[in-house]
N, C-alpha and C positions, 0 to 999 in steps of 0.2 A: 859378397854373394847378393845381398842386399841390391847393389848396382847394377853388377854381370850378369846378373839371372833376366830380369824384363829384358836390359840392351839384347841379350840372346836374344829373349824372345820374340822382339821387335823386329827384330835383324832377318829371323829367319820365317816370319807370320804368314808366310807362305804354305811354307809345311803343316802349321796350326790351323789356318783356313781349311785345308785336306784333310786335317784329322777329322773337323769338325764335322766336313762334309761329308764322313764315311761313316761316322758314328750316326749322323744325323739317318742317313740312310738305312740304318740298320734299325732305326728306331722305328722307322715310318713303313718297315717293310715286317715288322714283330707285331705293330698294332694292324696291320693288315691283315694277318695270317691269323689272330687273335680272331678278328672280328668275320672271318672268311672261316675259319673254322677253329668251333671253341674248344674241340678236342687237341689241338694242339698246345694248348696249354702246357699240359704234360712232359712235352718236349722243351719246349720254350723257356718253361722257369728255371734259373739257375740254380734254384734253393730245394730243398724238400719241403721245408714250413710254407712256402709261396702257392703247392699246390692246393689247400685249404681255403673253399669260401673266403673271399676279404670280408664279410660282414662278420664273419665269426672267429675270423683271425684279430680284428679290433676287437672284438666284443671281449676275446679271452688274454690280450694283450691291456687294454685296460681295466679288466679284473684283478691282473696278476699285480698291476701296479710296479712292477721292476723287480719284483721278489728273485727272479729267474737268475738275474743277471746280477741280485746285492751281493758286495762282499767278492765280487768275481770280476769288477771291473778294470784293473790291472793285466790280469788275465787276457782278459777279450781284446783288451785292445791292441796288446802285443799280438795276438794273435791277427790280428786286422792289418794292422801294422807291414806284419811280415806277408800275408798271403796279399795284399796289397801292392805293395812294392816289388813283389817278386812279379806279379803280372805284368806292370808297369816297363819291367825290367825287359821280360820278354819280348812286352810289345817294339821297344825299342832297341833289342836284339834282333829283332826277326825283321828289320833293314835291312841287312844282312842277306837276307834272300830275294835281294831289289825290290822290300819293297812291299812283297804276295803276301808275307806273314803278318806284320803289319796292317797291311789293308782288311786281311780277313779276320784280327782280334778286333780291329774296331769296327767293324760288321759283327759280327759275333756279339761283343760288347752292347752295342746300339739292339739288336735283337732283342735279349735278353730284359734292356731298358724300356724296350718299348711295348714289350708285352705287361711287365709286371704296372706301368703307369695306366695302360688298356683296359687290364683285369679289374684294376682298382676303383681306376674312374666310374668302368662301366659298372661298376656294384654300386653307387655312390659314397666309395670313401675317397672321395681326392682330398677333401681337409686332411683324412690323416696321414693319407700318403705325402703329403705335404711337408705336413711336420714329420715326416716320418725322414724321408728322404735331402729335404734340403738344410739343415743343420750341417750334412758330413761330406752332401751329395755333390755340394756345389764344390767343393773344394778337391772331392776325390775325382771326382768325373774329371773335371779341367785337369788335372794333375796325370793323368792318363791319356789325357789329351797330347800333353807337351811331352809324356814318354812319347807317344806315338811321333808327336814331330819331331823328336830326335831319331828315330828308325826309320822315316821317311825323310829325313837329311841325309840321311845315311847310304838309303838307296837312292837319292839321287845322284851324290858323289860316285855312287858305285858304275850309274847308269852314262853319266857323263856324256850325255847327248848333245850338248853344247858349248861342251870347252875343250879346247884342244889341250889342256895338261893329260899329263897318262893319270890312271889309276892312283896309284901311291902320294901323287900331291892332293890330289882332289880329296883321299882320305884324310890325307896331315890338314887342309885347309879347315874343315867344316869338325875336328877330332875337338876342337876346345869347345865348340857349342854344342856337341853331341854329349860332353862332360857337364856341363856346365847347366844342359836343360833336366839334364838324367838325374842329377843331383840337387835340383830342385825340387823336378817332382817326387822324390824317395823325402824331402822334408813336409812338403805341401800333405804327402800320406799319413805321415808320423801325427799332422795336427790333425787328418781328418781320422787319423783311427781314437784318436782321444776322444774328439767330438761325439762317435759312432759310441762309443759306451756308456762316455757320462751325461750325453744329453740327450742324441735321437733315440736312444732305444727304453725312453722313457717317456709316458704317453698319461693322456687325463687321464682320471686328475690329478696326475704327481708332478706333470707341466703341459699347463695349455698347449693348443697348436696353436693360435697363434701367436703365442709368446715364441714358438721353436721357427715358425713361417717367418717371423722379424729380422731375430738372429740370424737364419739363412739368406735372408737378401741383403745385411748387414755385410755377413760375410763376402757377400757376392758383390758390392759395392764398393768396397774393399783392394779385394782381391783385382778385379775391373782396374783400379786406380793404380793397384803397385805396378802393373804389367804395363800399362799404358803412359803413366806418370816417372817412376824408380828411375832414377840414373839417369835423367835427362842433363843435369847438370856437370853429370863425370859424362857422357858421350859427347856435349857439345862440342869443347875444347880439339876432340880428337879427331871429330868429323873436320 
Protein backbone atom coordinates (compact mmCIF):
# COMPACT_ATOMS: atom_id res chain seq x y z
CA UNK A 1 0.00 0.00 0.00
CA UNK A 2 2.78 1.93 0.93
CA UNK A 3 4.13 1.77 -2.87
CA UNK A 4 0.52 1.39 -4.79
CA UNK A 5 -1.04 4.07 -3.34
CA UNK A 6 1.22 7.39 -4.64
CA UNK A 7 2.09 5.03 -8.06
CA UNK A 8 -1.87 5.46 -8.21
CA UNK A 9 -1.77 8.58 -7.44
CA UNK A 10 0.78 9.69 -9.84
CA UNK A 11 -0.55 7.66 -12.59
CA UNK A 12 -3.73 9.12 -12.47
CA UNK A 13 -2.83 13.23 -11.20
CA UNK A 14 -5.08 14.28 -13.69
CA UNK A 15 -8.06 13.41 -11.88
CA UNK A 16 -6.40 15.11 -8.49
CA UNK A 17 -5.53 18.42 -10.54
CA UNK A 18 -9.63 18.43 -11.25
CA UNK A 19 -10.42 17.71 -7.76
CA UNK A 20 -8.24 20.38 -6.86
CA UNK A 21 -9.53 22.72 -9.17
CA UNK A 22 -13.22 22.24 -8.12
CA UNK A 23 -12.76 22.51 -4.65
CA UNK A 24 -10.53 25.35 -5.23
CA UNK A 25 -13.46 26.90 -6.84
CA UNK A 26 -15.92 26.31 -4.42
CA UNK A 27 -13.72 28.06 -2.07
CA UNK A 28 -13.20 31.13 -3.84
CA UNK A 29 -16.87 31.40 -4.74
CA UNK A 30 -18.04 30.92 -0.49
CA UNK A 31 -15.41 33.71 0.34
CA UNK A 32 -17.28 35.72 -2.26
CA UNK A 33 -20.81 35.27 -1.22
CA UNK A 34 -19.40 35.72 2.33
CA UNK A 35 -17.88 38.96 1.72
CA UNK A 36 -20.94 39.97 -1.00
CA UNK A 37 -23.34 39.18 1.55
CA UNK A 38 -22.70 38.44 5.31
CA UNK A 39 -26.12 37.18 5.78
CA UNK A 40 -25.29 34.28 4.17
CA UNK A 41 -23.45 32.98 6.46
CA UNK A 42 -26.31 31.25 7.72
CA UNK A 43 -26.46 29.20 4.89
CA UNK A 44 -22.95 28.71 4.24
CA UNK A 45 -21.57 27.20 7.52
CA UNK A 46 -21.63 23.47 7.65
CA UNK A 47 -21.77 23.37 11.47
CA UNK A 48 -24.15 25.02 13.90
CA UNK A 49 -21.22 26.14 16.47
CA UNK A 50 -19.70 28.07 13.24
CA UNK A 51 -22.73 30.42 13.12
CA UNK A 52 -21.29 32.19 16.56
CA UNK A 53 -19.09 35.33 16.37
CA UNK A 54 -15.27 33.86 15.73
CA UNK A 55 -14.11 36.20 18.42
CA UNK A 56 -16.16 34.74 20.95
CA UNK A 57 -16.23 31.20 19.69
CA UNK A 58 -12.02 31.57 20.51
CA UNK A 59 -12.62 33.34 23.39
CA UNK A 60 -15.08 30.40 24.82
CA UNK A 61 -12.96 27.63 23.21
CA UNK A 62 -9.96 28.64 25.07
CA UNK A 63 -11.71 29.17 28.26
CA UNK A 64 -12.95 25.81 28.05
CA UNK A 65 -9.43 24.48 27.66
CA UNK A 66 -10.71 20.95 26.16
CA UNK A 67 -12.81 20.16 29.11
CA UNK A 68 -15.84 19.57 26.36
CA UNK A 69 -14.16 17.18 24.53
CA UNK A 70 -11.74 15.38 27.95
CA UNK A 71 -12.43 11.73 28.56
CA UNK A 72 -14.45 11.85 25.07
CA UNK A 73 -11.74 11.59 22.82
CA UNK A 74 -12.06 8.01 21.53
CA UNK A 75 -15.44 8.78 20.99
CA UNK A 76 -15.09 11.76 18.69
CA UNK A 77 -12.93 10.50 16.67
CA UNK A 78 -14.66 7.42 15.75
CA UNK A 79 -17.16 9.49 15.10
CA UNK A 80 -14.98 11.61 12.54
CA UNK A 81 -13.61 8.87 11.36
CA UNK A 82 -16.87 7.37 10.11
CA UNK A 83 -18.83 10.56 8.98
CA UNK A 84 -15.46 11.32 7.21
CA UNK A 85 -14.88 8.47 5.15
CA UNK A 86 -18.36 7.93 4.52
CA UNK A 87 -18.35 11.32 2.59
CA UNK A 88 -15.19 10.57 1.03
CA UNK A 89 -16.93 7.38 -0.11
CA UNK A 90 -19.67 9.19 -1.74
CA UNK A 91 -17.68 11.49 -3.34
CA UNK A 92 -16.24 8.84 -5.08
CA UNK A 93 -19.38 6.90 -5.67
CA UNK A 94 -21.10 9.65 -7.26
CA UNK A 95 -18.52 8.92 -10.51
CA UNK A 96 -20.90 6.98 -11.07
CA UNK A 97 -23.18 9.71 -12.40
CA UNK A 98 -20.33 10.77 -14.95
CA UNK A 99 -18.92 12.70 -13.01
CA UNK A 100 -22.12 15.62 -11.86
CA UNK A 101 -21.99 14.21 -8.20
CA UNK A 102 -18.64 14.42 -7.70
CA UNK A 103 -18.14 17.65 -9.16
CA UNK A 104 -20.89 19.18 -7.06
CA UNK A 105 -19.56 17.56 -3.43
CA UNK A 106 -16.45 19.18 -4.20
CA UNK A 107 -18.08 22.46 -4.98
CA UNK A 108 -20.09 22.08 -2.05
CA UNK A 109 -16.99 21.07 0.05
CA UNK A 110 -14.87 24.13 -1.19
CA UNK A 111 -17.98 26.37 -0.37
CA UNK A 112 -18.44 25.48 2.93
CA UNK A 113 -14.16 25.91 3.26
CA UNK A 114 -14.16 28.89 1.97
CA UNK A 115 -16.63 30.78 3.96
CA UNK A 116 -15.73 29.48 7.33
CA UNK A 117 -11.65 30.66 6.50
CA UNK A 118 -13.67 34.17 5.23
CA UNK A 119 -15.50 34.56 8.49
CA UNK A 120 -12.54 33.90 10.54
CA UNK A 121 -10.07 35.76 8.76
CA UNK A 122 -12.29 38.61 8.48
CA UNK A 123 -12.83 38.82 12.43
CA UNK A 124 -9.03 38.51 12.85
CA UNK A 125 -8.70 34.93 14.13
CA UNK A 126 -6.73 33.43 11.16
CA UNK A 127 -3.90 32.29 13.93
CA UNK A 128 -6.40 30.30 15.25
CA UNK A 129 -8.02 29.07 12.50
CA UNK A 130 -4.89 28.02 11.72
CA UNK A 131 -4.05 26.03 14.44
CA UNK A 132 -7.30 25.19 14.27
CA UNK A 133 -7.65 23.62 10.91
CA UNK A 134 -4.26 22.57 9.78
CA UNK A 135 -3.21 19.82 12.35
CA UNK A 136 -6.22 17.37 10.70
CA UNK A 137 -7.03 19.81 7.78
CA UNK A 138 -4.19 19.06 5.71
CA UNK A 139 -4.49 15.50 5.60
CA UNK A 140 -8.35 15.34 5.54
CA UNK A 141 -8.90 17.80 2.79
CA UNK A 142 -6.17 15.97 0.37
CA UNK A 143 -7.76 12.79 1.45
CA UNK A 144 -11.15 13.84 -0.03
CA UNK A 145 -9.33 15.11 -2.59
CA UNK A 146 -7.97 11.64 -3.90
CA UNK A 147 -11.73 10.15 -3.08
CA UNK A 148 -12.92 12.63 -5.47
CA UNK A 149 -10.21 11.41 -7.99
CA UNK A 150 -11.21 8.22 -7.85
CA UNK A 151 -15.15 9.19 -8.77
CA UNK A 152 -13.71 11.26 -11.50
CA UNK A 153 -11.65 8.34 -12.91
CA UNK A 154 -14.64 6.78 -12.77
CA UNK A 155 -16.66 9.05 -14.81
CA UNK A 156 -14.27 9.25 -17.17
CA UNK A 157 -14.03 5.48 -17.85
CA UNK A 158 -17.72 5.85 -17.86
CA UNK A 159 -17.67 8.87 -20.46
CA UNK A 160 -14.95 7.24 -22.63
CA UNK A 161 -14.55 10.00 -25.04
CA UNK A 162 -11.40 8.92 -26.40
CA UNK A 163 -11.03 5.35 -26.37
CA UNK A 164 -12.42 3.15 -28.50
CA UNK A 165 -12.73 0.12 -25.90
CA UNK A 166 -16.60 -0.45 -24.93
CA UNK A 167 -17.69 0.35 -21.59
CA UNK A 168 -16.97 -2.81 -19.41
CA UNK A 169 -13.00 -2.74 -20.22
CA UNK A 170 -12.66 0.84 -19.72
CA UNK A 171 -14.38 0.07 -16.17
CA UNK A 172 -12.13 -3.21 -15.52
CA UNK A 173 -9.00 -0.97 -16.77
CA UNK A 174 -9.08 2.15 -14.26
CA UNK A 175 -11.31 -0.59 -11.17
CA UNK A 176 -7.59 -1.33 -9.33
CA UNK A 177 -6.84 2.43 -8.99
CA UNK A 178 -10.30 3.34 -8.20
CA UNK A 179 -9.57 0.64 -5.18
CA UNK A 180 -6.50 1.46 -4.45
CA UNK A 181 -7.06 5.58 -4.09
CA UNK A 182 -10.43 4.73 -2.15
CA UNK A 183 -8.61 2.76 0.29
CA UNK A 184 -6.11 5.20 0.86
CA UNK A 185 -8.05 7.92 1.46
CA UNK A 186 -10.46 5.89 4.15
CA UNK A 187 -6.67 5.45 6.02
CA UNK A 188 -5.25 9.03 5.34
CA UNK A 189 -9.18 9.75 7.51
CA UNK A 190 -8.71 7.34 10.15
CA UNK A 191 -5.19 9.38 11.01
CA UNK A 192 -6.79 12.68 10.28
CA UNK A 193 -9.80 11.89 12.68
CA UNK A 194 -7.14 11.01 15.51
CA UNK A 195 -5.40 14.27 14.79
CA UNK A 196 -9.06 16.18 14.84
CA UNK A 197 -9.47 15.06 18.70
CA UNK A 198 -6.20 14.69 20.33
CA UNK A 199 -4.77 17.79 18.92
CA UNK A 200 -6.67 20.36 16.85
CA UNK A 201 -9.44 20.68 19.04
CA UNK A 202 -7.32 21.77 21.69
CA UNK A 203 -6.45 25.51 21.77
CA UNK A 204 -4.24 27.98 24.29
CA UNK A 205 -3.03 27.65 26.33
CA UNK A 206 -3.43 23.76 26.58
CA UNK A 207 -1.29 24.04 22.96
CA UNK A 208 0.06 26.92 21.36
CA UNK A 209 -0.96 27.68 17.61
CA UNK A 210 2.04 27.77 16.69
CA UNK A 211 3.28 24.73 17.94
CA UNK A 212 -0.18 23.00 16.16
CA UNK A 213 0.76 25.57 12.65
CA UNK A 214 4.30 23.47 12.70
CA UNK A 215 2.92 20.19 13.11
CA UNK A 216 0.37 21.00 10.17
CA UNK A 217 3.08 21.90 7.66
CA UNK A 218 5.00 19.10 9.02
CA UNK A 219 2.44 16.98 8.12
CA UNK A 220 1.91 18.59 4.77
CA UNK A 221 5.66 18.19 3.98
CA UNK A 222 5.27 14.88 4.43
CA UNK A 223 2.39 13.93 3.07
CA UNK A 224 3.74 16.16 -0.36
CA UNK A 225 6.91 13.58 -0.23
CA UNK A 226 5.10 10.20 0.18
CA UNK A 227 2.85 10.96 -2.98
CA UNK A 228 5.49 12.43 -4.96
CA UNK A 229 8.51 10.28 -3.78
CA UNK A 230 6.72 6.51 -2.55
CA UNK A 231 7.34 3.77 -4.96
CA UNK A 232 9.43 5.21 -7.23
CA UNK A 233 11.83 2.54 -6.95
CA UNK A 234 9.02 -0.50 -7.28
CA UNK A 235 7.46 1.67 -10.58
CA UNK A 236 10.90 2.11 -12.24
CA UNK A 237 11.53 -1.67 -13.04
CA UNK A 238 8.02 -1.89 -14.48
CA UNK A 239 7.86 1.19 -16.46
Amino acid sequence: MTATFPIAFRRQWRAFALSTALLLFGCIAGIALLRIDADAKAVLMPFPHLLTDPAERVKQEEKDRGKQIAGHQIAFSAYLMTHNISVAFASMAAGMSFGIGTILMLFSNGLDLGAVCADYIQAGQGRFLAGWLLPHGVVEIPALLVASQAGLLLASALIGSRSPLPRRLRLRAVSKDVFTLSLGAAVMLVWAGLIESFISQYHEPVLPYNAKIAFGLIELALLAWFFARAGRKRAAPAS
